[in-house]
C-alpha positions as CSV (number, residue, x, y, z in Angstrom):
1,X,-17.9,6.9,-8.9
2,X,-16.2,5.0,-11.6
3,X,-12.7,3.9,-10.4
4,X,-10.1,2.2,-12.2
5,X,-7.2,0.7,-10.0
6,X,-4.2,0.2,-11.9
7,X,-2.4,-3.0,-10.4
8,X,-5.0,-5.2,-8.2
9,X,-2.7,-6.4,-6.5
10,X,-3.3,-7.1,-2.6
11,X,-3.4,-3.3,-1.9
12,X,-5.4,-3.1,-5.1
13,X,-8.1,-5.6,-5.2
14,X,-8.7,-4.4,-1.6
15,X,-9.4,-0.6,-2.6
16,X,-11.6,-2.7,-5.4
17,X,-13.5,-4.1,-2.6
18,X,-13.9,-1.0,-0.7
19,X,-15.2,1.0,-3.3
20,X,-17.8,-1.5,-5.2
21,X,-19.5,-1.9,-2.0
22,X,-20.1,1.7,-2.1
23,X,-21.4,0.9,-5.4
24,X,-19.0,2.5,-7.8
25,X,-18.1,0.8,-10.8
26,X,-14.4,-0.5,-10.9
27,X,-12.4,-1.1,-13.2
28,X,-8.7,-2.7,-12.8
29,X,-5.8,-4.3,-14.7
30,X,-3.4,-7.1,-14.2
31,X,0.2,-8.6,-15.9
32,X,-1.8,-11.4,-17.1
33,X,-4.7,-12.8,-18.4
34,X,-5.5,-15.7,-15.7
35,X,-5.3,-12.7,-13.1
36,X,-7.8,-10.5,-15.0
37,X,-10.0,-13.4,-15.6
38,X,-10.3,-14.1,-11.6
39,X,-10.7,-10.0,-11.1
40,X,-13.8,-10.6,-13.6
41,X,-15.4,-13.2,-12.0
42,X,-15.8,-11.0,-9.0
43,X,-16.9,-8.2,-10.7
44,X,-13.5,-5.8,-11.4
45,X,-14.1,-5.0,-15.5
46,X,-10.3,-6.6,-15.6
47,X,-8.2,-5.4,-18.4
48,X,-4.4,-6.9,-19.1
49,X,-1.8,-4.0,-18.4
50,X,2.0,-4.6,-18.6
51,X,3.6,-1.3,-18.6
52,X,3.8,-1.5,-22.6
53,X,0.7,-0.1,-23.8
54,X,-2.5,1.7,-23.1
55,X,-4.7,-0.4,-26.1
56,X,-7.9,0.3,-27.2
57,X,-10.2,-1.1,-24.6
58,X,-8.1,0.1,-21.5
59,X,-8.6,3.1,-23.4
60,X,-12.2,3.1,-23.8
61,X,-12.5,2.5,-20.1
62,X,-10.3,4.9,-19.1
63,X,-12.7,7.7,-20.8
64,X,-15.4,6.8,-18.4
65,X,-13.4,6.8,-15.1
66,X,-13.5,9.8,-12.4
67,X,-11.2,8.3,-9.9
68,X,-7.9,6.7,-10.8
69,X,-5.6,4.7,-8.3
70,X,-2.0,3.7,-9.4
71,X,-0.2,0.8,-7.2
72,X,2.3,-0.4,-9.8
73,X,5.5,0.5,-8.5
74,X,7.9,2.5,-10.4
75,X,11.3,0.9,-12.1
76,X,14.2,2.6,-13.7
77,X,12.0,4.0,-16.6
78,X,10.0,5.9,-14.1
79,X,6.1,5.3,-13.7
80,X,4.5,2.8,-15.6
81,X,1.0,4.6,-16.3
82,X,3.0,8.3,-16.3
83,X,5.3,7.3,-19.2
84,X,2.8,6.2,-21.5
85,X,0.1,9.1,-20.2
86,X,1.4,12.0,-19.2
87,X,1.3,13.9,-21.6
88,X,-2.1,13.1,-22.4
89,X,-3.8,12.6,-19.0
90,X,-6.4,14.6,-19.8
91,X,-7.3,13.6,-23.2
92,X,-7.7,10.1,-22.0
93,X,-9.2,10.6,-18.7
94,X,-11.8,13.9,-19.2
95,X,-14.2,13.0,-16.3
96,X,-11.3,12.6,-13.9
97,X,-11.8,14.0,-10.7
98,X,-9.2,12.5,-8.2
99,X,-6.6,10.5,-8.5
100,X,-4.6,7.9,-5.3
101,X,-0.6,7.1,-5.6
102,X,0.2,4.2,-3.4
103,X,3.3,5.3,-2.5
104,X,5.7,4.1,1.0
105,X,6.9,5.4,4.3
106,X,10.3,4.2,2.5
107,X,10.6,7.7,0.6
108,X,11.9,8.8,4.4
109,X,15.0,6.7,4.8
110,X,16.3,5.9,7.8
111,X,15.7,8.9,10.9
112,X,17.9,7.2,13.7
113,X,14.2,6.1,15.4
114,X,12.7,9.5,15.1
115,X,9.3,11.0,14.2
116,X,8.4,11.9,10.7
117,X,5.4,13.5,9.5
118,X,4.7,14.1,5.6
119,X,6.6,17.7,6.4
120,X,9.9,14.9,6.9
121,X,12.2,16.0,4.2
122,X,12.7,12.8,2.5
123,X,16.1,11.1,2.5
124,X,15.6,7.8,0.3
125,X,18.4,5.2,0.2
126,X,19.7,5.0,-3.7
127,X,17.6,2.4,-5.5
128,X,13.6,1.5,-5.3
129,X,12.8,4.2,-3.0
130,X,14.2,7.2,-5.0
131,X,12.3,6.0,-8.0
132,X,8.9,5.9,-5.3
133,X,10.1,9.9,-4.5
134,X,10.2,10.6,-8.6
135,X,6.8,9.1,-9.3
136,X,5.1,11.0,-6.6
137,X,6.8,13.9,-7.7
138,X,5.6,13.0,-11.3
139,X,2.0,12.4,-10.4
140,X,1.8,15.4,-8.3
141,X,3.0,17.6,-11.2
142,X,0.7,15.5,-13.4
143,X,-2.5,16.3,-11.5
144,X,-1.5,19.6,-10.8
145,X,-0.8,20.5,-15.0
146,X,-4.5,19.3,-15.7
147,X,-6.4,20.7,-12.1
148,X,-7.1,17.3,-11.0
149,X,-6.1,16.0,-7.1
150,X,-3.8,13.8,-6.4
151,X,-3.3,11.7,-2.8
152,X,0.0,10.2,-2.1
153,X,-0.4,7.7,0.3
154,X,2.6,6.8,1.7
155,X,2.4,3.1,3.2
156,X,4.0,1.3,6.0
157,X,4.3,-3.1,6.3
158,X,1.3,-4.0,4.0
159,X,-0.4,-6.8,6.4
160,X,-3.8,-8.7,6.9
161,X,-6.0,-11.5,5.7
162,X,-3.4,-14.3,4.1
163,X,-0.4,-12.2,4.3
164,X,0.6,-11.8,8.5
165,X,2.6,-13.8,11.4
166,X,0.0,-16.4,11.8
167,X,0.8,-17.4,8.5
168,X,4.7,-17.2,8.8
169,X,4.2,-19.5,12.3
170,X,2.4,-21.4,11.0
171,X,4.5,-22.1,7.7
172,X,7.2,-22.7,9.9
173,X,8.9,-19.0,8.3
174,X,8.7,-16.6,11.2
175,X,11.8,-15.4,13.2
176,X,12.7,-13.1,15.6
177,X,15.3,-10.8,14.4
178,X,16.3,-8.8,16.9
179,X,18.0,-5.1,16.3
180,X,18.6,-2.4,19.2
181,X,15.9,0.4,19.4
182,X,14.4,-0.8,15.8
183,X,10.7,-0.1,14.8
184,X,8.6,-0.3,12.1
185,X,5.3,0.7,11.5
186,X,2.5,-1.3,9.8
187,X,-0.8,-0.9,8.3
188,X,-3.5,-3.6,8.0
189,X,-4.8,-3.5,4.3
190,X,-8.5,-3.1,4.7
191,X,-7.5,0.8,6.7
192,X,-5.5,1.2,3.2
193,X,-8.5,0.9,1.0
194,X,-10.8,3.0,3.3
195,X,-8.0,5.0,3.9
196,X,-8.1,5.4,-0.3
197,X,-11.9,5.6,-0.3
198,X,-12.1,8.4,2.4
199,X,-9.5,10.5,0.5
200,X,-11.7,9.8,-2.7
201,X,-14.8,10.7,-2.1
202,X,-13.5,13.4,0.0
203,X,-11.4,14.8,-3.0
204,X,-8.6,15.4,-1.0
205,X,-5.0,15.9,-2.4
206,X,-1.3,15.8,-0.6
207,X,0.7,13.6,0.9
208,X,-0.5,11.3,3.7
209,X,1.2,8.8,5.7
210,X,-1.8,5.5,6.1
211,X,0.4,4.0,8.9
212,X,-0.7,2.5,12.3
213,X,-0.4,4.3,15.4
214,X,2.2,2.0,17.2
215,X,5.5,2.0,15.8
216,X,7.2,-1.5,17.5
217,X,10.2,-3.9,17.5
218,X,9.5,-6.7,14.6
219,X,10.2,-9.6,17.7
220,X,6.9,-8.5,19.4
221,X,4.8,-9.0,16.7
222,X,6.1,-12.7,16.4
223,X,5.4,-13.0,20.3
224,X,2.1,-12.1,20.6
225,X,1.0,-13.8,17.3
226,X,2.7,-16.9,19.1
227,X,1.0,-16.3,22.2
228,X,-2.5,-15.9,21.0
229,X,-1.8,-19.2,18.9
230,X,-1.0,-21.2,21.8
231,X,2.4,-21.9,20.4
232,X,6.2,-21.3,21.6
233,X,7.4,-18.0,19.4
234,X,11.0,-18.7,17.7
235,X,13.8,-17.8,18.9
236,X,15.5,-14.6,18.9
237,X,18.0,-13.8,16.8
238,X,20.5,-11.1,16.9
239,X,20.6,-8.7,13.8
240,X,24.0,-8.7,13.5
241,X,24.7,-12.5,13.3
242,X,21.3,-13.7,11.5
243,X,21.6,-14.8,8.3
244,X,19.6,-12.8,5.8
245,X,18.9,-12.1,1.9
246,X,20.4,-8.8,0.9
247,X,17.0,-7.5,0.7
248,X,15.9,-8.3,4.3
249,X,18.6,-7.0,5.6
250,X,18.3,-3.8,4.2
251,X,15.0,-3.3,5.9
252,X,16.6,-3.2,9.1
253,X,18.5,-0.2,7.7
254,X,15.5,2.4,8.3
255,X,14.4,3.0,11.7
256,X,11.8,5.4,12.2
257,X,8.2,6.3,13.3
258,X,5.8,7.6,11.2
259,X,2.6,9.7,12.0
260,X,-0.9,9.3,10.4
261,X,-1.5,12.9,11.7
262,X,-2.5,14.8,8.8
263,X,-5.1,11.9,7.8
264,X,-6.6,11.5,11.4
265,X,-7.0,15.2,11.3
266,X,-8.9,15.1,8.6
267,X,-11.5,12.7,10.2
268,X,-10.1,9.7,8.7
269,X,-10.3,6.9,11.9
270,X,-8.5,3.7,11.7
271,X,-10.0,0.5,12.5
272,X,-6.8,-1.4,13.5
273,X,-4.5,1.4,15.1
274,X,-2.2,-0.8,16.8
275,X,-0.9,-4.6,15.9
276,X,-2.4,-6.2,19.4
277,X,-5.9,-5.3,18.6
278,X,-5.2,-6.0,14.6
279,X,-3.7,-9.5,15.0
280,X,-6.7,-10.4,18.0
281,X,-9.4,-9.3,15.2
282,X,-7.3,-11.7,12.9
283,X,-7.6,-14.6,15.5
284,X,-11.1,-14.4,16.8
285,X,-12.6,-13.8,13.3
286,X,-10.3,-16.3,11.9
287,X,-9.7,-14.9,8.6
288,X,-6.2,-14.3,9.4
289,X,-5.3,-17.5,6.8
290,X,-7.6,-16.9,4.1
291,X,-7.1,-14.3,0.7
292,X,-8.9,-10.7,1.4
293,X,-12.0,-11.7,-1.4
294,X,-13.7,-9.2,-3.2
């Protein structure tokens, strides 16, 4: 396997991981060159990519690669990698095989609390989500014009190693919003890159939501990271008269539960179904502060 993951990010440089220990070759970009610089030192073939232009050397390594990951999110113009490929996917990827869209349970909008499965018609608010439904829409038209498939994976809240409520205790950030009947779903970012891996090797193309399998009110995640710190949990908050960025609030405007189903079916098991058992692995192992390395 030769894999280039477009945007290491903290999604990305985990897939990175997950698939150089298998011992596939990765390559991956970066916005700048500090970034790609730390991706070479452990062991990504890092190349600068801004959205711009597929230069010469991206080029040259994009000839060689058989799987392809995108995790740059879409903007107004549509999909980075699409607008300056698509129309010559194949030419510049010919041993292509598969290709991974990290995509978001967002695409669903808000279902009053209900179930949604990837049969869920989606119902994405105006904005950042309707340009996620457009570039799965593009990339699944993409693979589909030159044979090759493609595997949306639709995400839930991205947590783990660095990035978790440990970290937002302990930074003195974490609150306790409380909103009637509201879930969310989350997934711990090492299942995302096996998650990736198991859909790559496997070639398997579709939609797929990679969520946990306990959908739960924000507050109790806060509480039992509290509680296995030793530490008083903040207060609560009510939703209604918390004070909150435009952003976060909007957040609290989709309420659903998502199923991971059609993955599971599939074989695919999940090492950290549910956040009590995630965040306890974070605690005991005590990597719960630290970056996910490669």
């Amino acid at each position: 396997m030769r894999m280039m993951v477009f945007g290491c990010g903290y999604s990305g440089r985990a897939i990175a991981r997950a698939a150089m220990e298998t011992g596939a070759k990765v390559f991956g970009t970066s916005r700048t060159g500090e970034k790609a610089e730390a991706l070479a030192a452990q062991g990504v073939e890092a190349f600068v990519f801004d959205g711009t232009a597929i230069d010469q050397p991206l080029e040259h390594a994009l000839s060689q690669v058989t799987h392809l990951v995108q995790s740059i999110p879409p903007g107004a113009g549509g999909d980075p990698v699409l607008g300056l490929a698509s129309d010559r996917l194949a030419t510049l990827c010919p041993r292509l095989t598969w290709v991974g869209y990290l995509s978001t349970i967002g695409v669903y909008g808000d279902q009053a609390g209900g179930w949604v499965d990837e049969e869920t018609p989606c119902n994405p608010a105006p904005g950042r989500s309707r340009e996620r439904v457009e570039a799965e829409q593009a990339w699944l038209a993409a693979g589909e014009a030159i044979g090759v498939p493609v595997a949306v994976l639709r995400l839930s809240g991205i947590y783990g190693p660095g990035r978790n409520a440990f970290v937002n205790l302990k930074r003195g950030t974490a609150r306790r919003i409380v909103k009637k009947d509201q879930v969310f779903n989350r997934i711990r970012v090492e299942d995302i890159a096996r998650a990736a891996l198991f859909l790559a090797q496997s070639g398997h193309g579709g939609i797929f939501n990679v969520t946990d399998d306990e959908p739960a009110a924000p507050q109790d995640v806060i509480a039992e990271a509290a509680r296995l710190m030793g530490v008083e949990p903040p207060p609560e908050q009510p939703f209604e008269t918390a004070e909150m960025t435009a952003m976060a609030r909007s957040f609290y405007g989709s309420n659903k539960r998502v199923s991971n189903k059609r993955i599971s079916d599939l074989g695919f098991q999940f090492l950290y179904p549910d956040f009590r058992m995630s965040l306890n692995h974070l605690w005991v192992s005590r990597t719960w502060g630290g970056e996910l390395p490669l």
